[in-house]
C-alpha positions as CSV (number, residue, x, y, z in Angstrom):
1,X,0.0,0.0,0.0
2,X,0.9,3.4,-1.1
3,X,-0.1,7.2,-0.8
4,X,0.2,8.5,-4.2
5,X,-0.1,11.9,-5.3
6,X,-0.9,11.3,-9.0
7,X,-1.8,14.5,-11.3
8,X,-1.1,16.1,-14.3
9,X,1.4,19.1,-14.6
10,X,2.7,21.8,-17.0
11,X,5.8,21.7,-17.6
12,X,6.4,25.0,-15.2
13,X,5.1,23.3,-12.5
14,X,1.3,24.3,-12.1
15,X,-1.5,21.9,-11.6
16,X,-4.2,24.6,-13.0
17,X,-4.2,27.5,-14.0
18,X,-4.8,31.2,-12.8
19,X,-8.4,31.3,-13.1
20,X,-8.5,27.4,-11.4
21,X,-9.1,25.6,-14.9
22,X,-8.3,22.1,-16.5
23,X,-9.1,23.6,-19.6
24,X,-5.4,23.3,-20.9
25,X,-5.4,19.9,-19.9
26,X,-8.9,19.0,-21.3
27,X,-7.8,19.8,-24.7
28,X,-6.0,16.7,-24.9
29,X,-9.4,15.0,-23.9
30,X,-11.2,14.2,-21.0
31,X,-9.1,11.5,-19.3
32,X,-6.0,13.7,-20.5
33,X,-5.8,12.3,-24.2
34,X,-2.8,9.6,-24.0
35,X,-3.2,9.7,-20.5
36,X,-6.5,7.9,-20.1
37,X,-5.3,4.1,-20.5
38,X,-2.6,5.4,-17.6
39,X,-5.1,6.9,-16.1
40,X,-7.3,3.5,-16.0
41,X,-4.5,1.2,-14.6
42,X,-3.7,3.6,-11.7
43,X,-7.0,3.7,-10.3
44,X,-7.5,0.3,-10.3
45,X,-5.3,0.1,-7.6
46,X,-6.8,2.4,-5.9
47,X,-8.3,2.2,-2.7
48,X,-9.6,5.8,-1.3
49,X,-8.9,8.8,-2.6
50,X,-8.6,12.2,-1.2
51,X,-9.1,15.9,-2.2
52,X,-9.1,19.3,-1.2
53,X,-12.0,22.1,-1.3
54,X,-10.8,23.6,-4.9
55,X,-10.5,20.0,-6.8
56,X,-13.9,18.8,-5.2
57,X,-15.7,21.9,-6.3
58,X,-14.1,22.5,-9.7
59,X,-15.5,18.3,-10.0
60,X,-18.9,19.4,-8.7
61,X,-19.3,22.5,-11.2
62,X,-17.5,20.7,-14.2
63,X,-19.9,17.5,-14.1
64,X,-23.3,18.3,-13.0
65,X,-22.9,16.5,-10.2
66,X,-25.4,17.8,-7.5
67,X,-28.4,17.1,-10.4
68,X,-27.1,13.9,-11.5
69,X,-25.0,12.4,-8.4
70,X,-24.2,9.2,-10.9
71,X,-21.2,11.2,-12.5
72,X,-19.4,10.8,-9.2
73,X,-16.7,8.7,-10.9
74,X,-14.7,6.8,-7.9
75,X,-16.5,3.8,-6.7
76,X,-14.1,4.0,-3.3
77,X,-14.9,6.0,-0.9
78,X,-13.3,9.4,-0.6
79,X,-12.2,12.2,2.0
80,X,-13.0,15.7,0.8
81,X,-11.1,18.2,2.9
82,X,-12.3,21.7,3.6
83,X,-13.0,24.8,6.5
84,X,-15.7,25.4,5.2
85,X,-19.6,23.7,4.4
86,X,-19.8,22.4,0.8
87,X,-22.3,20.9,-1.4
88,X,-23.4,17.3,-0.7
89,X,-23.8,14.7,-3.3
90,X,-26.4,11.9,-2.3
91,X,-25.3,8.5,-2.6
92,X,-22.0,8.7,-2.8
93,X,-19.2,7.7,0.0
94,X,-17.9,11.3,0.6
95,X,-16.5,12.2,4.1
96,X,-16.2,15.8,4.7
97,X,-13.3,16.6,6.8
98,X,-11.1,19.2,8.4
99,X,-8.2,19.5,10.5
100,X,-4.8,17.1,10.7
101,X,-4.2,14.8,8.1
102,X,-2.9,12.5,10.2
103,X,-6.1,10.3,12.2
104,X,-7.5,11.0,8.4
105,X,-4.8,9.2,6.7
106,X,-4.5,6.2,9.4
107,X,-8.5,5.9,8.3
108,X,-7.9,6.4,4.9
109,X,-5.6,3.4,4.7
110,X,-7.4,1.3,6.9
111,X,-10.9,1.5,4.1
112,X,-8.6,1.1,1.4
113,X,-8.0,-2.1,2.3
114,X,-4.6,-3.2,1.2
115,X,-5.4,-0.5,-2.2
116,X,-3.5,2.4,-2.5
117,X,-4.8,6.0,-1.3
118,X,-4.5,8.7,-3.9
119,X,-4.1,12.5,-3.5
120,X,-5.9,14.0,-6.1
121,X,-4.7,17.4,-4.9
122,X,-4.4,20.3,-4.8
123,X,-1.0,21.0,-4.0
124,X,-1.4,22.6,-0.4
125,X,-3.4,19.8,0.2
126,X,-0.6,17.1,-0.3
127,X,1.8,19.0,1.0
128,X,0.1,18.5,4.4
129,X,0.4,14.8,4.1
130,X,4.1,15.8,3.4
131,X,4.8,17.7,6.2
132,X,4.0,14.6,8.3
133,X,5.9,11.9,5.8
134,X,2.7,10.2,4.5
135,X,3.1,10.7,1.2
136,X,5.3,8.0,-0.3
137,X,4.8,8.5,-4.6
138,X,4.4,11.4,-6.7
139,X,3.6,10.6,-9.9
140,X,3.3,12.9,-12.7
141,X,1.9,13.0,-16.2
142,X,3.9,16.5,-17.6
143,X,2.1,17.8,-20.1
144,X,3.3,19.4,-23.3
145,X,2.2,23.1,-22.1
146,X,3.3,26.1,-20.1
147,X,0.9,27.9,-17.9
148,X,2.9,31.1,-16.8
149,X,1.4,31.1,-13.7
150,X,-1.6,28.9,-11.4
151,X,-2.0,26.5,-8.6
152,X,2.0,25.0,-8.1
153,X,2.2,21.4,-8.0
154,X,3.2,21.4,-4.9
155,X,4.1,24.3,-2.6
156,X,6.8,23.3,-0.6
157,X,10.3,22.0,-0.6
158,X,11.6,19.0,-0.6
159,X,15.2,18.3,-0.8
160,X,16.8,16.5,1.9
161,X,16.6,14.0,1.0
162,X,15.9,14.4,-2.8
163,X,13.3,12.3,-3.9
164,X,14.2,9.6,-6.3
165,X,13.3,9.2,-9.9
166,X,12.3,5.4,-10.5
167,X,10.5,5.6,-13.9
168,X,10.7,7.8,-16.8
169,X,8.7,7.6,-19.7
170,X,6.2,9.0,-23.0
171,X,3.0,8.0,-22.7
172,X,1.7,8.0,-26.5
173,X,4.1,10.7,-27.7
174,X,2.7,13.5,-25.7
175,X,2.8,13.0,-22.0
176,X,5.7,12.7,-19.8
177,X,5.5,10.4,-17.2
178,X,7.8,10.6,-14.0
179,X,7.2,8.3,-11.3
180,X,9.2,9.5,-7.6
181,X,10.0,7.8,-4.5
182,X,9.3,10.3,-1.8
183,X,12.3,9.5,1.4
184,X,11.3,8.8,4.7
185,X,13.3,11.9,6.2
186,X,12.2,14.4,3.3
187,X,12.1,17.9,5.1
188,X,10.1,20.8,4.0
């Protein structure tokens, strides 16, 4: 069992852009072009998934999900975290959360079962699990684009140690894929 944080990047760095849109990514369709067949064999292994406010929202608005709660597409059950009261889809396994990551986490992996637990994002949101060495994966599908500016991968630094490279690849010509090892005694 892992905690993954899997997302797609620009080149510089930025997960979305200014304005809090996929629409650069979405051009390369809606599972990320290339990406999808990735896409589909990482989230079969899968277990839970977490979120922040931002990525849960932009879902909500981008999908029609609060009039049609069947486009909720993760079958697992999943952690949305936020300060604040946010719309509630019926009949879907989302826990509404705030606080430490930590007793989250520890009940994350314990529904997952033996799965993996992905960090959808956003950034600020994984660096949390960060700070408290929970994160053990960051995988990346970089796409072919530069935003200038947006929401940063992930705001914080890690560099002792330096997280370790462990694949490297194209995905169909377009993407790049960079899978990293986060270390035990990463400090931010």
């Amino acid at each position: 069992m892992k905690t993954q944080y899997y997302t797609a990047t620009s080149i510089d760095g930025f997960i979305a852009d200014a304005d809090n849109s996929l629409d650069w990514l979405f051009q390369f369709g809606e599972e990320g072009g290339d990406m999808g067949q990735e896409y589909n064999d990482f989230i079969a292994g899968v277990g839970a998934v977490a979120m922040g406010s931002t990525t849960y929202e932009w879902i909500v608005q981008h999908t029609g999900l609060l009039d049609d709660p069947t486009q909720w597409s993760y079958s697992m059950p999943t952690w949305v975290f936020s300060s604040r009261e946010l719309p509630r889809v019926e009949g879907a396994d989302i826990r509404y959360v705030s606080g430490d990551v930590r007793p989250v986490h520890a009940a994350m992996v314990e529904a997952a079962a033996g799965k993996n637990v992905w960090l959808v994002g956003g950034g600020e949101l994984v660096g949390q699990f960060t700070d408290h060495g929970l994160l053990d994966e960051i995988i990346l599908g970089v796409a072919p684009v530069t935003l200038g500016a947006g929401a940063p991968l992930l705001p914080r630094r890690l560099t002792t140690p330096p997280l370790t490279l462990v694949e490297a690849r194209v995905a169909d010509g377009t993407f790049a894929v960079l899978r990293y090892e986060v270390g035990a005694k990463a400090t931010t």
